[in-house]
C-alpha positions, 0 to 999 in steps of 0.5 A, a space after each residue: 381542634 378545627 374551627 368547624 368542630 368547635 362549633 360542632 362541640 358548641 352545638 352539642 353542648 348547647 342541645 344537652 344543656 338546654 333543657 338543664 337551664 334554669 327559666 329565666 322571665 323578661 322583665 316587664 320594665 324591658 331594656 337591653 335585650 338579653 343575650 341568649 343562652 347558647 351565644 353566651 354559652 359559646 362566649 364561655 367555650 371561647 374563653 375558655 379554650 383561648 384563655 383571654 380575660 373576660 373582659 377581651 372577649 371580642 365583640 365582633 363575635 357576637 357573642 355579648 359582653 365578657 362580664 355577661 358570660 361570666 355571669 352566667 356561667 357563675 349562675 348557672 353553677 350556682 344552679 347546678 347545671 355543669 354538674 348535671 351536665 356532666 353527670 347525663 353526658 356519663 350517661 350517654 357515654 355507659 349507654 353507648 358503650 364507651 364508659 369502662 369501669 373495669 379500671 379507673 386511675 386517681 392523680 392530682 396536678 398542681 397549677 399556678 394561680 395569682 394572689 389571692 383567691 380560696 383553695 390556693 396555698 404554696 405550691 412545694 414544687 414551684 418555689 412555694 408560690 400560691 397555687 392550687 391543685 385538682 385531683 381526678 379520678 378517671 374512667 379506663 380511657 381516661 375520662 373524667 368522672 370526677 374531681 375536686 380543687 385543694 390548696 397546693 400543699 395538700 398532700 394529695 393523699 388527704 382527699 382521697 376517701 373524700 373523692 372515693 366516695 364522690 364518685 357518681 352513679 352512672 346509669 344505663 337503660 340497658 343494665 343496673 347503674 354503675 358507681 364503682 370500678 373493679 380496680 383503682 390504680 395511683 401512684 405512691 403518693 396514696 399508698 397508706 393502709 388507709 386509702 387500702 382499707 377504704 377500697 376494701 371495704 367497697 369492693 375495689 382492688 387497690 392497685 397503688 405503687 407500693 412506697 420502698 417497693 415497686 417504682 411508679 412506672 410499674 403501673 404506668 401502662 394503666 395510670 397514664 390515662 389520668 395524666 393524660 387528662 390533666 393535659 387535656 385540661 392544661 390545653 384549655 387556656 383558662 384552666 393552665 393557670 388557675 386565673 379566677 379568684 372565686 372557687 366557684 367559677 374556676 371549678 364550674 370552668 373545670 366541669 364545663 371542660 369535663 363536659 368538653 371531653 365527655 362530648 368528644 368520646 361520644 360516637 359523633 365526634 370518635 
């Protein structure tokens, strides 16, 4: 991605987030003067995408310190604002036609992460190292609609009600909101009678490569989306290895990136 559509994104971003942000009152004692929430929020984008430590963000840049970035990106998860975020951007996405509920696919990718931190254990497929693993269920185009962090050596299948049932409702001006695509499509590692049953009995046709019976890739033309999403995260240097301790940050990091990708759907950036 150019630079110039960087700051695009960034502009975007910042037009949609705004009004999201919580009110923050100077302090009559006075001080450093704080620095504003867009070049903060473009200090995050920034380390986000190149993956540098908080600490190396380069001060020629303008955008404060590392460490402010980090806090308000802390802060305003803890305010709930990248989940909204990400929630009003689905919207427009419903709205200007380019949400599809026809068909949505579930997958889970594992990546690294350093000692220590919660939702990390050994990962089975990387010589039992410490590790964690997001699961995500996307839209037919592969679009985010939701996720959730596990340990490593959960069985993807364990969440899977959990994030089923997730799933936002999805507004449109134009017609009744949305929350449950017609098809769920995944690979063998939920087909269990109870991940069958729990579509059932919301009204969505199971579509999961059957263990012993049908191969992965009799699917694949559908359930390719989500893995292409997972490597749209792994492009963001933050998120290729999981580098935050706190669960908090890493997960408000993954929002920010879904935002990301709900920004460059829209219209303006197709």
């Amino acid at each position: 991605m150019g630079r110039n559509k960087n700051k695009e994104i960034s502009a975007a971003l910042f037009k949609k987030i705004a009004p999201l942000l919580p009110v923050v009152v100077a302090s009559a004692k006075g001080g450093r003067p704080r620095v504003s929430d867009e070049m903060a929020l473009n200090g995050i984008l920034f380390v986000l995408r190149t993956g540098i430590p908080w600490e190396e963000l380069p001060q020629e840049l303008g955008l404060g310190s590392g460490m402010t970035c980090w806090r308000r990106l802390r802060d305003w998860q803890a305010a709930g604002v990248w989940h909204r975020l990400h929630l009003l951007l689905l919207d427009e996405l419903r709205g200007a036609g380019k949400l599809d509920f026809s068909r949505a696919s579930m997958d889970a990718a594992s990546v690294a992460k350093p000692p220590g931190g919660r939702y990390t254990g050994p990962n089975p497929t990387d010589r039992g190292k410490l590790g964690s693993k997001r699961h995500i269920i996307t839209d037919r185009q592969g679009i985010p609609l939701i996720f959730c962090v596990t340990d490593a050596n959960r069985h993807d299948s364990v969440v899977f009600e959990q994030l089923v049932d997730a799933l936002p409702t999805v507004h449109d001006c134009r017609g009744r909101p949305r929350r449950w695509p017609h098809k769920l499509h995944a690979d063998k590692g939920y087909d269990f009678a109870r991940c069958r049953a729990h579509l059932r009995k919301l009204g969505i046709t199971a579509r999961s490569a059957r263990r012993g019976i049908e191969r992965n890739d009799r699917l694949g033309r559908h359930r390719w989306v989500v893995e292409r999403t997972h490597a749209w995260l792994a492009a963001f240097g933050k998120l290729r290895t999981r580098f935050e301790r706190r669960i908090d940050v890493h997960v408000a990091l993954l929002s920010l990136t879904c935002c990301v990708i709900c920004i460059r759907t829209l219209t303006m950036f197709s």
